[in-house]
C-alpha positions as CSV (number, residue, x, y, z in Angstrom):
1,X,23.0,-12.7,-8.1
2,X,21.2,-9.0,-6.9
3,X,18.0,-8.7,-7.5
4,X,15.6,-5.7,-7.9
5,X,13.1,-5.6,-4.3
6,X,9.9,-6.2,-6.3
7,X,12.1,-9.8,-7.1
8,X,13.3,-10.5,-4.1
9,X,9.8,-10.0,-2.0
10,X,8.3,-12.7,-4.4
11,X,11.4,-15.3,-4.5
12,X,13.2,-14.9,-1.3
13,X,12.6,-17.4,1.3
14,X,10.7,-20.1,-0.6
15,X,11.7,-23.6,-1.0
16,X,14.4,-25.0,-3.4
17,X,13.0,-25.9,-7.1
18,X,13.0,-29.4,-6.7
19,X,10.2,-31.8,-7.9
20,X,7.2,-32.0,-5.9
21,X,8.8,-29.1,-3.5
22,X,5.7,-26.7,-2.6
23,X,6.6,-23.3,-3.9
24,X,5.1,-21.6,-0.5
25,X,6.8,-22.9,3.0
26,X,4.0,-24.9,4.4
27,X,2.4,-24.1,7.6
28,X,3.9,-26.0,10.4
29,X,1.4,-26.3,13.4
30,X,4.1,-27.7,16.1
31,X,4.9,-26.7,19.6
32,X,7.0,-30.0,20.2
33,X,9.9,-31.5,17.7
34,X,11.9,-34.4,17.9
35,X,14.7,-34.0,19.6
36,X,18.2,-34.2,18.1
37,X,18.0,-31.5,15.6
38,X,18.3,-27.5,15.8
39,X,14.9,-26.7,16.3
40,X,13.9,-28.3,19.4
41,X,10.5,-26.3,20.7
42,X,8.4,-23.9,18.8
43,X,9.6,-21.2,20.7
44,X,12.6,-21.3,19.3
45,X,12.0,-21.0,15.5
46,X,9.5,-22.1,13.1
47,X,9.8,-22.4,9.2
48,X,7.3,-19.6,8.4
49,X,8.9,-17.1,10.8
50,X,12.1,-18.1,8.9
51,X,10.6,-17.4,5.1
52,X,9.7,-14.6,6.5
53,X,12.7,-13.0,8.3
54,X,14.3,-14.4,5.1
55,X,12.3,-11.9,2.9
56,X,12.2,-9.1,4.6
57,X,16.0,-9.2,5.9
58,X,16.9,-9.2,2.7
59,X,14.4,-6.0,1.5
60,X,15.6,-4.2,4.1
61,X,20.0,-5.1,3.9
62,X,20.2,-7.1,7.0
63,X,18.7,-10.1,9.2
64,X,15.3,-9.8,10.7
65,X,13.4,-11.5,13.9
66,X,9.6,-11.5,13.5
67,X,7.7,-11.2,16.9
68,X,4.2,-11.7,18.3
69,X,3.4,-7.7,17.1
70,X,4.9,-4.2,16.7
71,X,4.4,-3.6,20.7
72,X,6.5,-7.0,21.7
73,X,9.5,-5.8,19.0
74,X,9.6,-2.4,20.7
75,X,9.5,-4.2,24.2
76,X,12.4,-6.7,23.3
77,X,14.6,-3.8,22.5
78,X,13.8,-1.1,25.1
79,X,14.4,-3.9,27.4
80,X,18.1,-3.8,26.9
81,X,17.9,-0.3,27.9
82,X,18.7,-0.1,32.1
83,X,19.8,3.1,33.6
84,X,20.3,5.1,30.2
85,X,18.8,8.0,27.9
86,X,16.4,7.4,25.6
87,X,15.7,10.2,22.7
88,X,13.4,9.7,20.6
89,X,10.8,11.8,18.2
90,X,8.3,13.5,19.6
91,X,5.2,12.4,17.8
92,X,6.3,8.4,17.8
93,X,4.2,5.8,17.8
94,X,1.5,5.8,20.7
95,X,2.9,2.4,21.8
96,X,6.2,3.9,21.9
97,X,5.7,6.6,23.9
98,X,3.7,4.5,26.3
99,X,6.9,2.1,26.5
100,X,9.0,4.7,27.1
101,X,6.8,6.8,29.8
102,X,6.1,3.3,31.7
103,X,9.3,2.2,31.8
104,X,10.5,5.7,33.0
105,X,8.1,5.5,35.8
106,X,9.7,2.7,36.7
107,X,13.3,4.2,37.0
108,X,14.1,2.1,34.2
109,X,15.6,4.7,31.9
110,X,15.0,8.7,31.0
111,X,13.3,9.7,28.0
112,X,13.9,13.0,26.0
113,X,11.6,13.1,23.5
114,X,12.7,15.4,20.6
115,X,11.4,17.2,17.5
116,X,13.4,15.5,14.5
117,X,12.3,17.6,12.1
118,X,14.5,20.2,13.3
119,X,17.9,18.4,12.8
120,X,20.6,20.9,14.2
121,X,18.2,20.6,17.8
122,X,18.6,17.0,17.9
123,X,22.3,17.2,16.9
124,X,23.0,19.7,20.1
125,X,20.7,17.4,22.5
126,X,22.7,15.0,21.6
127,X,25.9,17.0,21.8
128,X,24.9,17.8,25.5
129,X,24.0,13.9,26.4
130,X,27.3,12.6,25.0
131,X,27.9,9.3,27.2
132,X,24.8,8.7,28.3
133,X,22.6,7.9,25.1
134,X,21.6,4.1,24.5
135,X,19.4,4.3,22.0
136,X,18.3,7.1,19.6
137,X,14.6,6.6,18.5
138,X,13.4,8.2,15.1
139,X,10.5,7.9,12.9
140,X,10.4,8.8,10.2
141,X,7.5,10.0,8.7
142,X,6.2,10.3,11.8
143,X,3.4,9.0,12.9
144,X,0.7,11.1,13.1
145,X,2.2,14.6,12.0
146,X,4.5,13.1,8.6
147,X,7.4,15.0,9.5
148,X,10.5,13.7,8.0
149,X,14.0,13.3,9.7
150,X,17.4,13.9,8.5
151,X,18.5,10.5,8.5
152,X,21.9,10.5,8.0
153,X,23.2,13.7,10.1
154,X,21.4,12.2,12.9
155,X,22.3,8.5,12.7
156,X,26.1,10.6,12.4
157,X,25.4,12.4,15.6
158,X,23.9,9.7,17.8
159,X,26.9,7.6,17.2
160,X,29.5,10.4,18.0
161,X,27.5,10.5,21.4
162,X,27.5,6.7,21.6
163,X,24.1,5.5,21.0
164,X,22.5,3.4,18.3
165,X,19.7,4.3,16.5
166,X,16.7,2.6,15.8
167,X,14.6,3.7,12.9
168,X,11.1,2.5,12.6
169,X,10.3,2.0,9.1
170,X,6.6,1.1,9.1
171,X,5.5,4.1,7.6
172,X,8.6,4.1,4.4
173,X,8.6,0.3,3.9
174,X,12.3,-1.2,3.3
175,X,10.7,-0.1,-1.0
176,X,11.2,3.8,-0.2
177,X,13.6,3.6,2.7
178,X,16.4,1.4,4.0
179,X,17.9,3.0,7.5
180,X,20.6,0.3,7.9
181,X,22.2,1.1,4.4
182,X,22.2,4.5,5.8
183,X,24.0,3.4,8.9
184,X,21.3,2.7,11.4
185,X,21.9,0.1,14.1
186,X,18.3,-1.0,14.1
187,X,15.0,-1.4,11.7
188,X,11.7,-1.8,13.5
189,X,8.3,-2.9,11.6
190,X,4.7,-3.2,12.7
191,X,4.5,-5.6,10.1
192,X,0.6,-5.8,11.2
193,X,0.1,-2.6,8.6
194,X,1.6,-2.6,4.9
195,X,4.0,-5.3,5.4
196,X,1.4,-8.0,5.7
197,X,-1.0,-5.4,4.2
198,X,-4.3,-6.9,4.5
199,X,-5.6,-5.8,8.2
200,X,-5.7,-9.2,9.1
201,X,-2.6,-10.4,11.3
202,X,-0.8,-8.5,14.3
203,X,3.1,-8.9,13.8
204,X,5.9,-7.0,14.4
205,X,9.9,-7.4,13.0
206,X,13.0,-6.6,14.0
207,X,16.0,-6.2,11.1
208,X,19.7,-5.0,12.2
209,X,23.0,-5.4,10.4
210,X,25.2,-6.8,13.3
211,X,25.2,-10.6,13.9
212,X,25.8,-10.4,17.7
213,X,23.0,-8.2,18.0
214,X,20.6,-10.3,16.2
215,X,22.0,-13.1,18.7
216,X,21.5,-11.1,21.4
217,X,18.1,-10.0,20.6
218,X,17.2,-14.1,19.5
219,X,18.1,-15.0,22.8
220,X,15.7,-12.0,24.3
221,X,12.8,-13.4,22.1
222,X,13.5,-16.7,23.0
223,X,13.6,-15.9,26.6
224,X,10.8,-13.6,26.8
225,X,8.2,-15.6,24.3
226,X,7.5,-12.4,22.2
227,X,7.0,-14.6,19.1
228,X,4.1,-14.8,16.1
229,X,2.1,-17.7,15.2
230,X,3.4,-20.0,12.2
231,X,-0.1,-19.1,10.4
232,X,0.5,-15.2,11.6
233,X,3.5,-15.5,9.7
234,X,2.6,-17.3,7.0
235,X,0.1,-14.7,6.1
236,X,2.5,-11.5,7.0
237,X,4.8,-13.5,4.0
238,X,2.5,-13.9,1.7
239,X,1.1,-10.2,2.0
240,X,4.8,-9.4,1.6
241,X,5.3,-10.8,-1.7
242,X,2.7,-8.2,-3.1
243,X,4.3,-5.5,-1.1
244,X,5.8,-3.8,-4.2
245,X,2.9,-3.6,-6.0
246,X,0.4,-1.9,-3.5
247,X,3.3,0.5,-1.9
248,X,3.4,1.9,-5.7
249,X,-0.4,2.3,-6.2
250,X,-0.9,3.6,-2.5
251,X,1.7,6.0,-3.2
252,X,0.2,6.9,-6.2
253,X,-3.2,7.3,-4.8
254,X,-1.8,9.5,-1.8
255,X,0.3,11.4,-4.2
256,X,-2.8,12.3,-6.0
257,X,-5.2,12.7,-3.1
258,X,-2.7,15.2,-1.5
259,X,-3.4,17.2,-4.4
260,X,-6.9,17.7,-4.7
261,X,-7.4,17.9,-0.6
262,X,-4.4,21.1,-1.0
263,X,-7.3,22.7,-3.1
264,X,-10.0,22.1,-1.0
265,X,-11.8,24.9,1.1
266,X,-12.3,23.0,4.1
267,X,-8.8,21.6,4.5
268,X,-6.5,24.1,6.3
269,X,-3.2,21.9,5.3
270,X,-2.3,19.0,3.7
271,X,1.1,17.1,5.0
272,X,2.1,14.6,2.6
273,X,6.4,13.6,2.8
274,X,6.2,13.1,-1.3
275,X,6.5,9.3,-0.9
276,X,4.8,6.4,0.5
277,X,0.8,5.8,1.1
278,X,0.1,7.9,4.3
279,X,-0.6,11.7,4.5
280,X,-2.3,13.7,7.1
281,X,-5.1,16.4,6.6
282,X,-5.4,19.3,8.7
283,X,-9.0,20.9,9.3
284,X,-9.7,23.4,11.1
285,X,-11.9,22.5,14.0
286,X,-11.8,19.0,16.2
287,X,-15.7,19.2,14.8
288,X,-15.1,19.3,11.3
289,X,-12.4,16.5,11.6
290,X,-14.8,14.1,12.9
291,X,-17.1,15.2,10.7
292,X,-15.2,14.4,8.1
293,X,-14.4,10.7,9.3
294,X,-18.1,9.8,10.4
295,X,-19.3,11.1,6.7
296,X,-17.9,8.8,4.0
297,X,-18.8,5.1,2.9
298,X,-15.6,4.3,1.2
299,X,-13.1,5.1,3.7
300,X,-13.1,3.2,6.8
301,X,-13.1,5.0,10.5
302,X,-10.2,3.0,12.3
303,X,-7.2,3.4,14.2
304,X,-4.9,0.9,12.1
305,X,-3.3,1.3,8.4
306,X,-1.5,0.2,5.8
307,X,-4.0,-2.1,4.7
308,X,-5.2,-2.6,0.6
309,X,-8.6,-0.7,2.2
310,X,-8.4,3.5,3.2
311,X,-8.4,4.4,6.8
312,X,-8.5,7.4,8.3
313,X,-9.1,8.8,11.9
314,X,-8.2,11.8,13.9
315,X,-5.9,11.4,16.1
316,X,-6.5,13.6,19.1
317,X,-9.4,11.6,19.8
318,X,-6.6,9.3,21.7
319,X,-6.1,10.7,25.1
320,X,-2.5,10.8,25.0
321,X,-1.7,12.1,21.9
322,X,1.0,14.2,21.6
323,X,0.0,17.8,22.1
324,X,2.5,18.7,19.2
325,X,-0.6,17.4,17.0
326,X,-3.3,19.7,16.1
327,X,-6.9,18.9,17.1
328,X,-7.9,18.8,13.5
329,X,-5.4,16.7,12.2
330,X,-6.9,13.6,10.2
331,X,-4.3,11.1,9.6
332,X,-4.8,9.3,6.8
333,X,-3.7,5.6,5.1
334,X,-4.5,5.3,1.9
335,X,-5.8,2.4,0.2
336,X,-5.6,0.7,-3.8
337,X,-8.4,1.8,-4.8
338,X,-9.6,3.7,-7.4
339,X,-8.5,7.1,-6.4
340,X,-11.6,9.1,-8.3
341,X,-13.8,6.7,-6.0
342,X,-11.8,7.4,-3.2
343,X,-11.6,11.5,-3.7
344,X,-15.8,11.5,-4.5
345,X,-16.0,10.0,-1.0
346,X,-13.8,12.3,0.7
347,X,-15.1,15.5,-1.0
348,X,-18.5,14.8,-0.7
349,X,-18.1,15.2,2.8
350,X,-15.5,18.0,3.1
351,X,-18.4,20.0,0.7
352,X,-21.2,19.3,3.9
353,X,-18.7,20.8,6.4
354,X,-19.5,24.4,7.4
355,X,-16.2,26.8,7.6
């Protein structure tokens, strides 16, 4: 039977209704199993990273591998990158674009980072690198700047030129965005933000729709040791079965929030995609940016998001930050709160700053 994805992140990957069955998958603390049977050694595969993967494979329309965080799922598949292009969006994930800039000072590949926001360049950059694409990177939103990418014209043009495309979904959840149903090769979660949802575990997850690539990728895991804790996953699962519910007031929240900061003096622009929890303010000095994240009690100064608590931070403060993103841009996660108590904070603050 198909179920509706607020049904399937509570029910998927429990275990059968049977009496005195547990109805969570209990926590398995075991490096070492008998041997005999399929699992062998606890890098292999552990019941929790299986309720897991079961959950989420299903939310997001194919099979998923969990792994130690965000970073090590990135890792896993850029290592089967040798000697090839890499394009990817421009304002990608800081880990990302570390990845990518390390591994090409290593002669491991060539990265072309890209604006995806602007669809017909992408389509001719890859037009020009036809042959020698093996992956296309996109996020989308984007993380910092929430620029949104043309999804299936791209995932269309990256195959013509032989590549397959990874999307990384943390920002849309599998709720408001499923990239393999679309025709993506790849799905790629930090899990650590609104998947587990409680800024309390670092996980990441892999989800593709080709069986020999999930083999392929297993066997990478396995080999490499890129893998969570049984209690990491067993908390990333059981913040998953609420995912449903705090995507929809998040989004509601950020929906509302990007309203009132649109009206408000001191904010040069508002970027919000129309969905999801995360937006991005613009102000217009580096100055009044910070002085808008050192000024409120409610939201919380940090570098992380995605959590049931609202984060903000500007992101220029990092070093290497794109140079695409403006000084004054304040990205920011929004939270379940109430969202009156949330915009009093904020505008009590962006009312102090001097234009």
């Amino acid at each position: 039977m198909d179920h509706k994805p607020a049904t399937i992140a509570v029910h998927a990957g429990r275990p059968a209704h049977e009496p005195d069955q547990p109805l969570n998958v209990p926590i398995t603390m075991a490096s070492t199993y008998v041997a005999g049977g399929d699992k062998e050694y606890g890098r292999y595969t552990n019941d929790a990273w299986v309720a897991f993967e079961e959950t989420l494979g299903r939310l997001e329309g194919g099979r998923a591998l969990s792994f130690a965080s965000g970073l090590a799922a990135i890792a896993t598949l850029l290592d089967l990158v040798n000697d090839s292009v890499v394009v990817a969006t421009e304002q990608s994930y800081l880990g990302t674009i570390g990845q990518l800039a390390d591994l090409e000072g290593r002669g491991r590949l060539t990265a072309r980072l890209a604006d995806f926001s602007d669809t017909a360049a992408v389509v001719r950059l890859l037009e020009k690198l036809d042959g020698e694409v093996a992956l296309v990177w996109v996020e989308t939103p984007t993380n910092p700047g929430m620029q949104l990418a043309d999804l299936p014209a791209i995932i269309a043009a990256a195959h013509k030129a032989g590549a397959r495309v990874v999307v990384d979904n943390t920002f849309a959840t599998p709720l408001l965005q499923q990239p393999l149903a679309l025709g993506a090769d790849i799905v790629i979660h930090s899990a650590t933000k609104f998947i587990a949802g409680h800024s309390d575990v670092v996980m990441g997850a892999v989800v593709v729709s080709d069986d020999t690539l999930w083999e392929v990728l297993k066997a990478r895991r396995d080999l490499l040791g890129a893998i969570p804790g049984p209690f990491e996953a067993w908390l990333a699962l059981r913040g998953l079965r609420t995912l449903h519910l705090r995507v929809e007031r998040s989004a509601a929240n950020a929906a509302e929030l990007a309203e009132r900061l649109a009206a408000h003096p001191a904010v040069a622009e508002v970027r919000y995609p129309g969905f999801g929890g995360m937006l991005a303010a613009v102000l217009p000095t580096a100055e009044q940016a910070d002085f808008l994240t050192q000024g409120t009690s409610l939201w919380v100064h940090a570098t992380s998001l995605g959590g049931v608590e609202s984060t903000f931070e500007r992101r220029r403060r990092w070093k290497t930050e794109s140079a695409s993103v403006p000084d004054g841009l304040v990205r920011m996660s929004v939270g379940i709160e109430d969202v009156d108590d949330l915009w009093d904070d904020l505008a009590q603050a962006l009312d102090r700053i001097e234009r």
